[in-house]
C-alpha positions in Angstrom: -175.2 -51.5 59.5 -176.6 -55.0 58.8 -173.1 -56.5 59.5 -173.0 -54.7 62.8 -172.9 -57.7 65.7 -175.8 -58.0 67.7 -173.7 -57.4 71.2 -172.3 -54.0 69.9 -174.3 -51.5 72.1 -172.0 -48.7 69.7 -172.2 -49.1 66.0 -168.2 -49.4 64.7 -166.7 -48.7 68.4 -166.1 -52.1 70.0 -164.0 -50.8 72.8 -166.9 -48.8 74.3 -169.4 -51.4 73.2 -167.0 -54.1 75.4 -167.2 -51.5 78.2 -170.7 -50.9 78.4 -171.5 -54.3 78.6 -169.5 -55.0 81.2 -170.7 -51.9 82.9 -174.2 -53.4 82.7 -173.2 -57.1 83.6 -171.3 -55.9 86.5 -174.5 -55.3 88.8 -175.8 -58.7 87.9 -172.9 -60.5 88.3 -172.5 -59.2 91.9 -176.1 -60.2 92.8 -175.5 -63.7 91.3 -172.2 -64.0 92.8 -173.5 -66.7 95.6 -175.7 -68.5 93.2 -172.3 -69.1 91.0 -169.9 -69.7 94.2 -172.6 -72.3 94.9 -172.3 -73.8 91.7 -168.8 -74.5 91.6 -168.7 -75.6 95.2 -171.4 -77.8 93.7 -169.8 -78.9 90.8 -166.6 -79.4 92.9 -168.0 -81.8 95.5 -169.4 -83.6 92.9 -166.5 -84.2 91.1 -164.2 -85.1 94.0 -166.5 -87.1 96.3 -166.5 -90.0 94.0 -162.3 -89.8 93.8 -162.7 -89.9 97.6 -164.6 -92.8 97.9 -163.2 -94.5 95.2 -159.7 -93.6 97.2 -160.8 -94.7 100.5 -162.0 -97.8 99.0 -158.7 -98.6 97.3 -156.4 -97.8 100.7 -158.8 -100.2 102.7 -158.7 -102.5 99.7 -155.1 -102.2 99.7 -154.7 -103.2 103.2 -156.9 -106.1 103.1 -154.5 -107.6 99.8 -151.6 -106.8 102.0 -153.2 -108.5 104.7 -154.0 -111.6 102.8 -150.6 -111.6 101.4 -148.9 -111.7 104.8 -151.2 -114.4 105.8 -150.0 -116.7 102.6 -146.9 -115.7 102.5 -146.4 -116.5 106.7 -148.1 -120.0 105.7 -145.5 -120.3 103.0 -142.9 -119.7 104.5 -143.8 -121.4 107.5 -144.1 -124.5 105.3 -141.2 -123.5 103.4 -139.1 -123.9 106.9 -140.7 -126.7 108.5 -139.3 -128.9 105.4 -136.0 -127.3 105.9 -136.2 -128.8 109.6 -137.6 -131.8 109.1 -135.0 -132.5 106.1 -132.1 -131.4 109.0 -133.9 -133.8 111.4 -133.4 -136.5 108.8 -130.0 -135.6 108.3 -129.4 -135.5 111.8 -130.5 -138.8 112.2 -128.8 -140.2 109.4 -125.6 -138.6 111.2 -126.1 -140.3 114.3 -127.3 -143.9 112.9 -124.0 -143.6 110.3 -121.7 -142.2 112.8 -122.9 -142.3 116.6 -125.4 -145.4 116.6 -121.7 -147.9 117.9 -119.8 -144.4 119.6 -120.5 -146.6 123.1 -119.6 -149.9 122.4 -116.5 -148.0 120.8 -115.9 -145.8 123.8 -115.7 -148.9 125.9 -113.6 -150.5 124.3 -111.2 -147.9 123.9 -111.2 -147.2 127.5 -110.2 -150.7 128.6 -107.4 -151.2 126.0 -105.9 -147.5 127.1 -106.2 -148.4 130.9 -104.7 -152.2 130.3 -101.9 -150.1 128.2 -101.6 -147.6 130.8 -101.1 -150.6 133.3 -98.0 -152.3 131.2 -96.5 -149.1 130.9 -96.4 -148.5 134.5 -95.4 -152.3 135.1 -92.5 -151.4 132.6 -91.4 -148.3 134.4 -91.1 -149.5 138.5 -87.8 -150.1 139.3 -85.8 -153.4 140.7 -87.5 -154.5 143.8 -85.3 -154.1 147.4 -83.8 -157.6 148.3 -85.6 -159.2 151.1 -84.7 -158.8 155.2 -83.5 -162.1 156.0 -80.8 -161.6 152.9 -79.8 -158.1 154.8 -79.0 -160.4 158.1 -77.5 -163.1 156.2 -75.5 -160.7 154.5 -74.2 -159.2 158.4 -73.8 -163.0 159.7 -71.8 -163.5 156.6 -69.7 -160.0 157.6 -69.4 -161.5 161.4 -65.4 -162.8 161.6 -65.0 -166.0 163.8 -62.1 -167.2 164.5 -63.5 -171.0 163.4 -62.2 -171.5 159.9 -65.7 -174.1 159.4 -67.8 -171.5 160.2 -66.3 -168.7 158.5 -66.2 -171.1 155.4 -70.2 -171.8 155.8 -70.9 -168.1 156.0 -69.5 -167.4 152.8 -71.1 -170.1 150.9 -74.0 -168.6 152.3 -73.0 -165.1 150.8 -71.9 -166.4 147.4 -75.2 -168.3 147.1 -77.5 -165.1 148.4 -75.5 -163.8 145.6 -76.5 -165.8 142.7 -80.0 -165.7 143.7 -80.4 -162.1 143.7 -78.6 -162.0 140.7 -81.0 -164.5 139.2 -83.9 -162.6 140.8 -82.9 -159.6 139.1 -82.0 -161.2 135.2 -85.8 -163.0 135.6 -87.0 -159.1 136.5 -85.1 -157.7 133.4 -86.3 -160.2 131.2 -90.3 -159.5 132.3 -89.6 -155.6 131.6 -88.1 -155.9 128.4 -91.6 -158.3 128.0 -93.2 -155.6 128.9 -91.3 -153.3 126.7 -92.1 -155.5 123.5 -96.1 -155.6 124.7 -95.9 -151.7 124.3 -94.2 -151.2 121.0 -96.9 -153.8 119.7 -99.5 -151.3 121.0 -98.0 -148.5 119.6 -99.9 -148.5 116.1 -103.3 -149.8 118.1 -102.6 -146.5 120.1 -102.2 -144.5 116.9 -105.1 -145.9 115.1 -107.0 -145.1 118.5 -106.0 -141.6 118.8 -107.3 -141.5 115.0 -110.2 -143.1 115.4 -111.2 -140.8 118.5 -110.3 -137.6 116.1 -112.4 -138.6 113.8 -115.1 -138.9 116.6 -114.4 -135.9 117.5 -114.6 -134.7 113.9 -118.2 -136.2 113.5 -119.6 -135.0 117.1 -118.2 -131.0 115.5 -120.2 -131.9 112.4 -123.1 -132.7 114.3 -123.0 -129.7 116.5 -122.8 -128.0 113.1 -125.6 -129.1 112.1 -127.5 -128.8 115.5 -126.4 -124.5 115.1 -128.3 -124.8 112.1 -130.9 -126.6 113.1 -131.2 -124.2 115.8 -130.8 -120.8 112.9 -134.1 -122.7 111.6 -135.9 -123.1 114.9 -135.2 -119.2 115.5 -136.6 -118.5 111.9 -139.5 -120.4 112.1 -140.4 -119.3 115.6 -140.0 -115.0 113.6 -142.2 -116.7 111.6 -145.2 -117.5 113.7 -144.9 -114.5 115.5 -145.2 -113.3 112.5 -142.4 -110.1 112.9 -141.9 -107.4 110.1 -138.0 -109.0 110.1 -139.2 -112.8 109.0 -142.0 -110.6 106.8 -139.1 -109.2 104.8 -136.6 -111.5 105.0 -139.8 -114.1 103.4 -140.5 -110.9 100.9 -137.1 -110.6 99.4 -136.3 -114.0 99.4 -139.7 -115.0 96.9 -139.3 -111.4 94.7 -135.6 -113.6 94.4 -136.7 -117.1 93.6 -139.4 -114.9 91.1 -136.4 -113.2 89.1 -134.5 -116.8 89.1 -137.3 -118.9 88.5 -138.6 -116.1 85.5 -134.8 -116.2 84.2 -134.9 -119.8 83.7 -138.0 -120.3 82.1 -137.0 -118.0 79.5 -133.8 -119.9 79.1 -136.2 -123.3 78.8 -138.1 -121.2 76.3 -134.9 -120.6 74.6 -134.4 -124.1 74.3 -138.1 -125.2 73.5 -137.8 -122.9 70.6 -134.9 -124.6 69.2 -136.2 -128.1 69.9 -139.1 -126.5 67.7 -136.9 -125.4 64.8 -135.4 -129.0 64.8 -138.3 -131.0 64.4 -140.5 -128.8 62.4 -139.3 -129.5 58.9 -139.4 -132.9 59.5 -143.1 -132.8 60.6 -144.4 -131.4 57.7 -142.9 -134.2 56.0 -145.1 -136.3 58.2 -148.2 -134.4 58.5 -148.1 -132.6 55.0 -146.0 -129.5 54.4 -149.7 -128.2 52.4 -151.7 -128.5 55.4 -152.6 -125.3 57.3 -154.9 -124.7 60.1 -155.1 -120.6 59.8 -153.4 -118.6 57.1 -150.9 -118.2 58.9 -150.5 -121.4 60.7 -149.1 -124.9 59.4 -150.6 -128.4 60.8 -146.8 -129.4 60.8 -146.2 -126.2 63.3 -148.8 -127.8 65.7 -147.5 -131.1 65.6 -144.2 -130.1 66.7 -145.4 -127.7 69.6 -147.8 -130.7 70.6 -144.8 -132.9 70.8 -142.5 -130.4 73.0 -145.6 -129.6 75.2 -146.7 -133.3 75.7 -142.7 -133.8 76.3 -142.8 -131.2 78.9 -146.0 -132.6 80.8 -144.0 -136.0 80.9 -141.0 -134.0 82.5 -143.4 -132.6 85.1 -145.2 -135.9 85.7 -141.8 -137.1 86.8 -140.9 -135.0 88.7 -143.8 -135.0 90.6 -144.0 -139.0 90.8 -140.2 -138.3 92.3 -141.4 -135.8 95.0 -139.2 -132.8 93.6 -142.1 -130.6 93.0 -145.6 -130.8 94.1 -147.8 -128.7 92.0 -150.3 -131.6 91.9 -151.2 -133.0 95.7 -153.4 -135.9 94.4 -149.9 -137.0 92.2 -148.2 -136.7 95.5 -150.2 -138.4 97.6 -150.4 -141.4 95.7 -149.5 -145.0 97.1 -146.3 -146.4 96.8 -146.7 -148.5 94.1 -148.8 -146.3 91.7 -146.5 -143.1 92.4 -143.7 -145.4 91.2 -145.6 -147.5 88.2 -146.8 -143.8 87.0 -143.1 -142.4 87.2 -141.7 -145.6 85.2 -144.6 -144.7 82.3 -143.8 -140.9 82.5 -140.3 -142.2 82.1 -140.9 -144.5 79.3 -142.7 -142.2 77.4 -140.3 -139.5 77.9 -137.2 -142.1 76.8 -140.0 -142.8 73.4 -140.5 -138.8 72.5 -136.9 -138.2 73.4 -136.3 -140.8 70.3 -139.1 -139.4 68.2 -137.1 -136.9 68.2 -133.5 -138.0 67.3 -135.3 -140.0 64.7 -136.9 -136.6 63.1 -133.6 -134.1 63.9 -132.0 -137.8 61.5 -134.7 -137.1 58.8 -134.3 -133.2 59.1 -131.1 -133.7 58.3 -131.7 -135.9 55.3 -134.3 -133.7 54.1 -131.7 -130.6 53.7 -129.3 -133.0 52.1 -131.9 -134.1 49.3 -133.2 -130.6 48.9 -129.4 -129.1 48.5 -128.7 -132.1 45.8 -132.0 -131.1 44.7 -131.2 -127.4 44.1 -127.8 -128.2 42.7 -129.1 -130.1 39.7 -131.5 -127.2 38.8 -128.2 -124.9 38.9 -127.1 -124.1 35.8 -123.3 -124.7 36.8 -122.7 -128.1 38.7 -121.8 -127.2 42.1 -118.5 -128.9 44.5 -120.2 -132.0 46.4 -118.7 -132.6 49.9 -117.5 -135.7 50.2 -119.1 -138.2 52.3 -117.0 -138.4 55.4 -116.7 -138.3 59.3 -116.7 -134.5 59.0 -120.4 -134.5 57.2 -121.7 -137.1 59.7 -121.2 -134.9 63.0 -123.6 -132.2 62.3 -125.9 -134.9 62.0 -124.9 -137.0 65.1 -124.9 -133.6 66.7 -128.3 -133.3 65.8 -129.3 -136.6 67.2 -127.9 -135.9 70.4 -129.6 -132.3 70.5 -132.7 -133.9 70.0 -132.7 -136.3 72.4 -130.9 -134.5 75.3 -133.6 -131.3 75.0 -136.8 -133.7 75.8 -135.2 -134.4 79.1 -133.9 -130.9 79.4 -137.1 -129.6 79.6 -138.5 -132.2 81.7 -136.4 -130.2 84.3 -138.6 -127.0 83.7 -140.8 -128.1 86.8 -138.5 -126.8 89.3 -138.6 -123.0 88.2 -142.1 -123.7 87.1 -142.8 -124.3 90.4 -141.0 -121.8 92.2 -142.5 -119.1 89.5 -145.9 -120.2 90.5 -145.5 -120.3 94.3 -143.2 -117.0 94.3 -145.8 -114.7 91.3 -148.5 -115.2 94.1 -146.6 -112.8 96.2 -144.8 -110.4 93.9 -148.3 -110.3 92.8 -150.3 -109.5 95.5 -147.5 -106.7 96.5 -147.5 -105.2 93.1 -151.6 -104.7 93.5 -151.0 -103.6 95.9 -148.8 -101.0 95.5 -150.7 -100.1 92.3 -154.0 -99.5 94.3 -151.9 -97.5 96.8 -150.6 -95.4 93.6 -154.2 -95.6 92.0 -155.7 -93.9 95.4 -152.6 -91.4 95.5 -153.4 -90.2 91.9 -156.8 -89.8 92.9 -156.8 -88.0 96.2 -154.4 -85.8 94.2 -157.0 -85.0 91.5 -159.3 -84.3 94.1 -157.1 -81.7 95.8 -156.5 -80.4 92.0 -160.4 -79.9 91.7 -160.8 -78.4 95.3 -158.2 -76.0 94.3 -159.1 -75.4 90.6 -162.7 -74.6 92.0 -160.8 -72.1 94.6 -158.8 -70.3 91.6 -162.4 -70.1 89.9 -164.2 -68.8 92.8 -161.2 -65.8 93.2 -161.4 -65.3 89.4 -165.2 -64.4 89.5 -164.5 -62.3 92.7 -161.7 -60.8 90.8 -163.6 -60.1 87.7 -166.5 -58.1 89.9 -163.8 -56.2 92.4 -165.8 -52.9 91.5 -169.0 -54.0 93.2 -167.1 -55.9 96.4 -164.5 -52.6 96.7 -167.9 -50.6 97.2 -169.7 -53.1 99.5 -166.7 -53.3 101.8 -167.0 -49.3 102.1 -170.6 -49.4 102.8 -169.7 -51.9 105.5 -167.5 -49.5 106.8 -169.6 -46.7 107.0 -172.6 -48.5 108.9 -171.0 -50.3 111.4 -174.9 -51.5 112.3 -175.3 -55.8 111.5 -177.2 -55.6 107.9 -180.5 -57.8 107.9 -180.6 -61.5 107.7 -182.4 -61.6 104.3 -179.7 -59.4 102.7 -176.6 -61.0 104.6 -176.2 -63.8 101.6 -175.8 -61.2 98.9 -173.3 -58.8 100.7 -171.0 -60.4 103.0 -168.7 -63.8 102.0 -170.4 -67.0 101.6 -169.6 -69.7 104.3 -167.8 -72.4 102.8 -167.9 -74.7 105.8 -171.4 -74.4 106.0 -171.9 -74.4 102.5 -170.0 -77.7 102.5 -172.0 -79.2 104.9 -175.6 -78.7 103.2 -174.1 -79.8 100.0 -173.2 -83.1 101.8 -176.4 -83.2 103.6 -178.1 -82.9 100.5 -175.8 -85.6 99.0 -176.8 -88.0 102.0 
């Protein structure tokens, strides 16, 4: 009997022991059945107020990001576009000054030389004049018979010399149209090169209608823009999550290529530093050297382009006068040109280094090893590597562009991925929160289900007495009020 559990009410019969104890608990379960719904309301509300708060806090945090990331990216766009029109502006201009600035003077002219050719070609096409009256009654006294031989002789020498001067008249008229007829084949390449000068004219004033349509798309964009509609809010959205992907593509390709313009100068640097030297275990002074080189290189690339108004990631660069913008881009230049040579000069010696250590290894070989010979062939991996090293220094100097564009588009992918992971963060918590409220509802029917004895006869009492029980006995019998049990427990957390 020593081994016996304390809780066995029956020595050696736990089944009975089990059902006498719950036999006996049963009655005080029932009366603390409000105390423990209490408790887990309690514990319940405790639990998920906090996630509430800390959800509503996220949501309204949430909006105010989203907020401030409309406002920027508005601004930036609306900056973005007024470039774009004041660079079509400038092209407009251009246009008309190259193209439009002598289109009068030229119209002029063309319209006098077409009406003094229209003139001569209607001068060429009128047809021989009628001969005068007086020859028309000459012509009948010359027809009148007389029976006087002197006079009928005078009349026709008066015929025969009409005669020869209309004949004359007309051979002077045929002489000044074929004039006129020469005059016009002369202008006929003036008039082609006229026709072809007003097609082109006409070819410049499409071009700048062209432009002004697009000038106009801008206008209609930027005017989305200040209005500030969920269409120019999108299109502005996809188009930076674009230049993001672009701009994060091509820094890794620049990466790419830093990394190989590391591997070409580091053996040649610990020639110059000491190959011995180390900073960390793990990490040569030579190693340094050459990402201090391709770093500095890279600064010098962005320095350019800055003092060349490409990018303007520094405003006090790009606000610089005239003449200090440009003696600052012909240093950053000249320095540039100097590491870019550095370089050739150590991808030269990187080369000569493997040489000497490959003649170095072959005399320690036991067995003499083929030498290449010394031609053209051996010497392009070697101008090749000149040319590598030279070219990637102003390869990278280009990196400013998708630097840029990285650092002026991660401002909004960013801002939209916070905020969609404190939309997500308050989601996950609201739906803990439900999980608890629920979890403390499966609890609450558990206990209920575990004293159904005590509730089956309460409910028949209540149905014999049909009389309202007293107040002081109402918490223990009928179903606790979880509204109002709500409410004090947020009273009392108030």
């Amino acid at each position: 009997m020593a081994d016996t559990p304390i809780w066995m009410i029956v020595p050696g019969n736990a089944p009975l022991s089990v059902l006498l104890l719950a036999v006996l608990a049963m009655p005080l379960l029932y009366v603390a059945r409000w105390p423990v719904h209490s408790l887990v309301h309690a514990l319940e509300h405790l639990a998920r107020s906090p996630l509430r708060l800390v959800a509503r806090w996220l949501v309204a945090a949430a909006a105010e990001m989203r907020e401030r990331n409309r406002q920027v990216l508005l601004a930036h766009g609306r900056e973005e576009v007024q470039q774009h029109i004041a660079r079509e502006f400038e092209r407009i201009a251009a246009m008309v000054r190259r193209d439009l600035e002598g289109f009068p003077a030229l119209q002029r002219r063309l319209l006098d030389e077409i009406t003094r050719v229209e003139e001569d070609y209607r001068k060429s096409g009128e047809v021989p004049p009628p001969p005068p009256e007086w020859v028309e009654a000459v012509a009948a006294i010359a027809n009148v018979k007389n029976g006087n031989e002197l006079v009928q002789r005078l009349l026709d020498e008066i015929n025969l010399s009409i005669k020869e001067m209309h004949e004359a008249t007309l051979d002077t008229y045929r002489e000044a149209c074929e004039e006129r007829h020469r005059i016009l084949n002369g202008f006929m390449p003036f008039w082609r090169s006229l026709d072809k000068t007003l097609a082109r004219a006409a070819d410049r004033m499409t071009s700048l209608g062209d432009r002004a349509a697009h000038l106009d798309a801008q206008m209609a964009k930027f005017e989305e823009i200040v209005r500030g509609t969920e269409k120019a809010e999108h299109a502005l959205t996809v188009s930076q999550a674009t230049q993001f992907l672009v701009s994060l593509v091509v820094l890794f390709i620049a990466a790419g290529g830093a990394l190989i313009n590391f591997k070409l100068i580091a053996l040649p640097m610990s020639e110059m530093v000491g190959a011995g030297d180390w900073l960390t275990p793990s990490l040569r002074t030579s190693e340094i050297a050459a990402l201090v080189i391709i770093f500095v290189e890279a600064t010098m690339g962005l320095f350019l382009m800055e003092t060349l108004r490409i990018t303007h990631l520094f405003p006090r660069i790009h606000n610089l006068g005239e003449a200090m913008r440009k003696r600052m881009m012909a240093v950053s230049f000249v320095l540039l040109l100097a590491l870019a040579g550095v370089e050739a000069a150590l991808a030269l010696m990187r080369d000569m280094l493997i040489a000497d250590k490959m003649a170095l290894l072959q005399s320690l070989a036991s067995a003499p090893q083929p030498v290449a010979a010394d031609g053209v062939l051996s010497r392009i991996p070697t101008a090749g590597q000149m040319l590598l090293g030279f070219i990637l220094p102003f390869a990278l100097a280009f990196v400013a562009i998708p630097l840029e564009s990285f650092v002026n588009s991660a401002r909004t992918v960013g801002g939209a991925l916070l905020v969609l992971a404190a939309r997500g963060t308050a989601f996950a918590l609201r739906l803990a929160g439900n999980v608890l409220r629920n979890l403390a509802r499966v609890l609450i029917m558990f206990y209920d289900l575990v004293i159904v004895l005590p509730l089956l006869l309460e409910r028949l009492m209540r149905a014999k007495s049909p009389e309202s029980k007293p107040a002081d006995e109402a918490p223990l019998l009928a179903e606790p009020d979880k509204s109002s049990l709500s409410k004090r427990l947020a009273a009392r957390g108030r």
